[in-house]
C-alpha positions as CSV (number, residue, x, y, z in Angstrom):
1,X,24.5,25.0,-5.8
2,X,22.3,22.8,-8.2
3,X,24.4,23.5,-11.1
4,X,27.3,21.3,-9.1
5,X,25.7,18.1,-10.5
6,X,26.1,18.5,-14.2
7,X,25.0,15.6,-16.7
8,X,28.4,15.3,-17.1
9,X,29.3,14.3,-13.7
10,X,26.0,11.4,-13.9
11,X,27.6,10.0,-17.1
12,X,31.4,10.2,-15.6
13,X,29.0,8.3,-12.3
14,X,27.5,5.9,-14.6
15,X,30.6,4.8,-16.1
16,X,32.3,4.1,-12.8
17,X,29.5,2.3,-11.3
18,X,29.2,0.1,-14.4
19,X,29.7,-3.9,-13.3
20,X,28.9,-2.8,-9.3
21,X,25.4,-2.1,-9.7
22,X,22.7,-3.9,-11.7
23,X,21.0,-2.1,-14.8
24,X,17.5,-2.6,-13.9
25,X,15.1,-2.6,-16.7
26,X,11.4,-0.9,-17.6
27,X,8.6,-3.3,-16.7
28,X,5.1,-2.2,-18.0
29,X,2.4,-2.7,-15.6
30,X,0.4,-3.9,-17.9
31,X,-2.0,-5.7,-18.0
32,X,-2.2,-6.1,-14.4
33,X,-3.0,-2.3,-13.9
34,X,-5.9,0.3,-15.3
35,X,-2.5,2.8,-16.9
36,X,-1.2,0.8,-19.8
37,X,1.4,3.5,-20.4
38,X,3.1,2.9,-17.2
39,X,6.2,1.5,-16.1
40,X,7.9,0.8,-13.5
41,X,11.6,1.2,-12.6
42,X,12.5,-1.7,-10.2
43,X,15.4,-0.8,-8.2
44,X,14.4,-3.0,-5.8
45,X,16.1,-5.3,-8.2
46,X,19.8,-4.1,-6.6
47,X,21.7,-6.4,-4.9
48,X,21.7,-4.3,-1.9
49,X,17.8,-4.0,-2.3
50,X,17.6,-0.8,-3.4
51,X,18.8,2.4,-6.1
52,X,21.1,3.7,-3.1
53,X,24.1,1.1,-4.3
54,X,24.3,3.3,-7.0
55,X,25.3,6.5,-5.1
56,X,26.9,4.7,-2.2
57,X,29.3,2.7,-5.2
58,X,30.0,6.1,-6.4
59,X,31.3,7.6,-3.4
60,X,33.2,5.0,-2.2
61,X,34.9,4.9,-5.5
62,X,35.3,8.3,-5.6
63,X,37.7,8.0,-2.8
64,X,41.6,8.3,-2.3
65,X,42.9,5.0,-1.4
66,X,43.7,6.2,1.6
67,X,40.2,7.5,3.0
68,X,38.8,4.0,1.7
69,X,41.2,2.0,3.5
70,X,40.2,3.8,6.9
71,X,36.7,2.4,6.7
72,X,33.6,3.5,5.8
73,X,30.6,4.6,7.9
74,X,27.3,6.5,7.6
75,X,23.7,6.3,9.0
76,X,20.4,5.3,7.1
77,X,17.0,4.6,7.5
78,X,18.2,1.5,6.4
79,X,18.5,1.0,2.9
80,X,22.0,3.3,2.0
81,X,23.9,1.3,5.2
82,X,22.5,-2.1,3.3
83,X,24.2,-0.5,0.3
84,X,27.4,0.3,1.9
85,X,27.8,-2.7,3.2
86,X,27.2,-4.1,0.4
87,X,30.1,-1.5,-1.2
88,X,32.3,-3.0,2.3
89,X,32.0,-6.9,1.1
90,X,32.9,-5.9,-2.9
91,X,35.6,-3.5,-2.3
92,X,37.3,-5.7,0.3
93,X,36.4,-1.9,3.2
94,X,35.6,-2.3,6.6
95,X,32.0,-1.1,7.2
96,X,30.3,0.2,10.3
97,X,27.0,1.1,10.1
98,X,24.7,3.3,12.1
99,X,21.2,2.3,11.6
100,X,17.8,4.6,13.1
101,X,15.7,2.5,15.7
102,X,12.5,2.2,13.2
103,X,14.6,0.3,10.6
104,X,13.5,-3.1,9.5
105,X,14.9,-6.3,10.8
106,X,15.1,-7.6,7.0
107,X,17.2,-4.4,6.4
108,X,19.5,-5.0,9.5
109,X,19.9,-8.6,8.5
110,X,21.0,-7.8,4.7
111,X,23.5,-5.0,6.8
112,X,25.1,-8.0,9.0
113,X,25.1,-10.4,6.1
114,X,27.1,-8.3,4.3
115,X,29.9,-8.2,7.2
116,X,29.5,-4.9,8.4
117,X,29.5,-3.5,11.6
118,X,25.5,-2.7,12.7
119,X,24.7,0.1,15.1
120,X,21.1,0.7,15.9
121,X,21.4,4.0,17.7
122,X,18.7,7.3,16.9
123,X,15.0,7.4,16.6
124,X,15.1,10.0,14.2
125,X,17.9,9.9,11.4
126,X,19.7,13.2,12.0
127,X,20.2,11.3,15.7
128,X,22.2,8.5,13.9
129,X,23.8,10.7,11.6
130,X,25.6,12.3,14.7
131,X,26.4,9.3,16.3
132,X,28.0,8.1,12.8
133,X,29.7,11.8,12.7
134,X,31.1,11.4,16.4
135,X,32.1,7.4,14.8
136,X,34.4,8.6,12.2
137,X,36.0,11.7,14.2
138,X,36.8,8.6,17.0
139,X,37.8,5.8,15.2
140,X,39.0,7.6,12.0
141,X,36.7,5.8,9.8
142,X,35.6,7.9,6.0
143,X,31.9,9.4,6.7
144,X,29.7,9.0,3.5
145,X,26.2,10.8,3.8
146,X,23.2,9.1,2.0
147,X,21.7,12.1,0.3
148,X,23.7,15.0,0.2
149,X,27.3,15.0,-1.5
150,X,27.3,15.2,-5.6
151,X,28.9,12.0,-5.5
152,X,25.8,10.2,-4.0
153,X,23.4,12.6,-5.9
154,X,25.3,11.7,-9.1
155,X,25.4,8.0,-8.6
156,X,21.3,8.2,-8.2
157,X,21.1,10.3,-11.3
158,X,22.1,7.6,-13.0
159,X,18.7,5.9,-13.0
160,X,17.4,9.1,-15.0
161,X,19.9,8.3,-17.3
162,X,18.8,5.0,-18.0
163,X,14.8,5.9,-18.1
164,X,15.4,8.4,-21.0
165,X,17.6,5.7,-22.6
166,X,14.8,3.3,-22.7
167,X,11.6,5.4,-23.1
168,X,12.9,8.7,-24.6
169,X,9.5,10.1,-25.0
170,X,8.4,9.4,-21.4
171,X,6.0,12.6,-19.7
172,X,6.3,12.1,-16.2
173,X,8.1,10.2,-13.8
174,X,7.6,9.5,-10.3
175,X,10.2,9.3,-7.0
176,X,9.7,9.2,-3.8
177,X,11.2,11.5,-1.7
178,X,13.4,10.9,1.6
179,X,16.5,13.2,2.2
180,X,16.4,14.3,-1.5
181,X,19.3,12.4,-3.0
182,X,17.7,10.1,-5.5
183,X,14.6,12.7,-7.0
184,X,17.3,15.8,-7.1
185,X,19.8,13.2,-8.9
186,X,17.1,11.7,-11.4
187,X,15.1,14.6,-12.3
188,X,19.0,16.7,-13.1
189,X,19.8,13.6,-14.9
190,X,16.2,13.3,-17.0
191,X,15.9,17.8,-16.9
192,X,18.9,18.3,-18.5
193,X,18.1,16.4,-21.5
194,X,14.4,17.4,-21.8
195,X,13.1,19.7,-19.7
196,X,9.2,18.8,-21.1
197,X,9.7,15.7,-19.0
198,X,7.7,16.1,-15.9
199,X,9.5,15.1,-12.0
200,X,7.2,14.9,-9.9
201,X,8.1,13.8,-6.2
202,X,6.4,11.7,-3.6
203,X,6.2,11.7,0.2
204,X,4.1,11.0,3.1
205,X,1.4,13.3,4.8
206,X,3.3,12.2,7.9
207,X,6.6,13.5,7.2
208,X,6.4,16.2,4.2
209,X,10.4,17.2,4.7
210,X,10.7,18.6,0.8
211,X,7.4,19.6,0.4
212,X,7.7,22.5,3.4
213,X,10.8,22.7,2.7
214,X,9.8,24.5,-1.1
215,X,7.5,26.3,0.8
216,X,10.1,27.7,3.1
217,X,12.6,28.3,0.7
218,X,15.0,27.1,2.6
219,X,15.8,23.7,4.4
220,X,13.6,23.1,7.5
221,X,13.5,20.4,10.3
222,X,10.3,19.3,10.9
223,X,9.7,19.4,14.6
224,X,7.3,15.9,14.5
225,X,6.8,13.2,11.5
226,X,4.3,10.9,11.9
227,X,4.1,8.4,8.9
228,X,3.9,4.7,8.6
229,X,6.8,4.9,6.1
230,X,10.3,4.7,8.0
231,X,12.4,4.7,5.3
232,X,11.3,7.8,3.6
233,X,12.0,9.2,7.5
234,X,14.3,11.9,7.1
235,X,12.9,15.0,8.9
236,X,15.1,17.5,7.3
237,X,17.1,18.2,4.1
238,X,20.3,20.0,2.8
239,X,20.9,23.0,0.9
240,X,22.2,21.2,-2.5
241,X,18.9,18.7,-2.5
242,X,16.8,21.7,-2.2
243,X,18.0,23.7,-4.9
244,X,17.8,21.1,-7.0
245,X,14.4,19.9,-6.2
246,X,14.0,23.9,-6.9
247,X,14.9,23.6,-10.3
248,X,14.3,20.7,-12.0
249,X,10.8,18.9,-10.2
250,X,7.5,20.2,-11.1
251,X,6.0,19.1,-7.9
252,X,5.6,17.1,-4.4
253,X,2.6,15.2,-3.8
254,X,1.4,13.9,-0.3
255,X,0.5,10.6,-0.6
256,X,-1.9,9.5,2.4
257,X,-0.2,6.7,5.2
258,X,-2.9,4.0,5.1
259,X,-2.5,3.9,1.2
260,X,1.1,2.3,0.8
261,X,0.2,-1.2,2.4
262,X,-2.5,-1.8,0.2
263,X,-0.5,-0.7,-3.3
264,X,2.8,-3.2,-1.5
265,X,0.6,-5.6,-1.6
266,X,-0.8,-5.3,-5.2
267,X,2.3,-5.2,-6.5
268,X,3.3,-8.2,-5.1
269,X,-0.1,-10.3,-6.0
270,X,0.2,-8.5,-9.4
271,X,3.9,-8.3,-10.4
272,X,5.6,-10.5,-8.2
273,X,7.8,-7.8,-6.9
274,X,8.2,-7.3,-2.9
275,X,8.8,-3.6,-2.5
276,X,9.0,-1.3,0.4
277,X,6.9,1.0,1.3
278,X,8.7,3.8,0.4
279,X,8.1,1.8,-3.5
280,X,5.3,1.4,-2.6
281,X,4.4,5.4,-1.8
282,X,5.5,6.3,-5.0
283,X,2.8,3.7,-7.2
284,X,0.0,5.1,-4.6
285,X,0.8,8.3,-6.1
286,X,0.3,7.2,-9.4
287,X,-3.1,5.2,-8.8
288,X,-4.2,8.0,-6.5
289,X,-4.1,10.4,-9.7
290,X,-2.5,12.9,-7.4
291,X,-1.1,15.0,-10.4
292,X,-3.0,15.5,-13.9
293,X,-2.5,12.7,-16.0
294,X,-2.9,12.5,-19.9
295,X,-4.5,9.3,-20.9
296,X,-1.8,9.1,-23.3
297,X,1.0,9.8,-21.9
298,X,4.1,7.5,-21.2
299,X,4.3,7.2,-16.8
300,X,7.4,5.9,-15.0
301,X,6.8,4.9,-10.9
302,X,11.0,4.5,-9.9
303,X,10.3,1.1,-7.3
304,X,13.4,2.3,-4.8
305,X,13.7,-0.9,-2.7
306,X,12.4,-3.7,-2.1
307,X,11.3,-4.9,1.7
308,X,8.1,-7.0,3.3
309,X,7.2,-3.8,5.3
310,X,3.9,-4.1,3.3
311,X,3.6,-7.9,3.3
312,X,3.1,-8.2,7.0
């Protein structure tokens, strides 16, 4: 099932994104931080605030006319119903968007100031995924899922693209982990063109969805998550994000919950940069040392929205 997101299908992404999302660039963290070779990938740069208006641009215009004119609808944490909203104002496509309970009110605000339709039904994300599901079959609106369709998972990959475009001979890179979407698009995108590149992805001890699911072999729901980070949330993956994590990511770390707060707010005292704390998971991991790091080697933290989760 991986080997349905070729680098082929990332490029063909990238090229049909191209004007819709913002190319963000590498910003070193020096001198601010105690890794000279690291930088970071600010996605939280995107209009939407975050990397998922890459995959959600690439599904929606991946669509037949037809299916785009219906409407679009999904369910997020948060930050993919920002992006297709977002998708909604640009392409001129109603949006209706189903929204989990523990989203953020500056999340739900960039949703309605978009001019989509927001839905705050679910606790848990799989519980607004089937309110979205029972949406569309209803109202006949085109479902788009945030993390499992090789349309999203291209669009994602195409920020893998662009980190071996900048900093070819980069060692490791870091993402954090939700569904699976953006670290099984990236690390395809980065593998495929050097496979001595290390992935390595980053969730919570609170909800470690990937990181059993490895150990499983197979895709689990985790009965409980406990974890100060919402928006990395989603208690269970999919077949096509596993096997990809499978193949081409060298590891998950668990970062601890209290940690993210205080990194969100160094990055903003030290970079200017208001991420979320899922961003702000990923640059824990880093400082943390969670994985053996050459003093030498070049380190990339991808920054996958920005948020004031950890500013307040």
């Amino acid at each position: 099932m991986e080997d349905a997101i070729t680098l082929e299908l990332i490029r063909q992404a990238a090229r049909r994104i191209k004007g819709h999302v913002r190319r963000t660039p590498l910003i070193p963290a020096a001198p601010a931080s105690d890794f000279p070779n690291l930088w970071f990938k600010p996605e939280c740069l995107q209009v939407s605030g975050s990397f998922k208006a890459r995959g959600a641009f690439n599904s929606a215009l991946s669509l037949d006319h037809a299916a785009a004119k219906r409407g679009l609808t999904t369910a997020s944490g948060g930050n993919f119903g920002a992006a297709i909203a977002h998708v909604g104002q640009q392409l001129g496509l109603p949006a209706h968007v189903v929204v989990m309970e523990q989203s953020t009110q500056t999340v739900r605000d960039r949703i309605e100031g978009f001019g989509a339709v927001l839905d705050v039904t679910g606790f848990h994300w799989d519980e607004s995924w089937d309110h979205a599901s029972r949406l569309a079959e209803e109202r006949g609106l085109t479902l788009l899922h945030p993390f499992a369709t090789p349309e999203v998972i291209a669009g994602q990959g195409t920020i893998g693209l662009e980190i071996m475009e900048d900093l070819a001979d980069v060692g490791t890179v870091f993402v954090a982990i939700g569904g699976g979407g953006l670290i099984g698009g990236i690390a395809a995108a980065i593998k495929l063109q050097n496979r001595h590149v290390r992935v390595i992805g980053v969730e919570t001890v609170g909800c470690p969805t990937l990181h059993a699911a490895v150990k499983a072999g197979r895709p689990v729901k985790l009965d409980r998550i406990d974890t100060k980070v919402p928006i990395l949330g989603a208690r269970m993956t999919y077949d096509i994000n596993l096997a990809l994590v499978r193949k081409h990511v060298d590891q998950i770390v668990l970062v601890d919950e209290d940690r993210p707060k205080d990194v969100a707010r160094w990055m903003w005292k030290n970079t200017g940069l208001a991420v979320e704390l899922g961003a702000a998971t990923v640059v824990s991991a880093v400082f943390d040392r969670l994985v053996d790091l050459d003093p030498q080697e070049k380190l990339v933290a991808v920054l996958c929205g920005s948020g004031d989760d950890g500013l307040t």
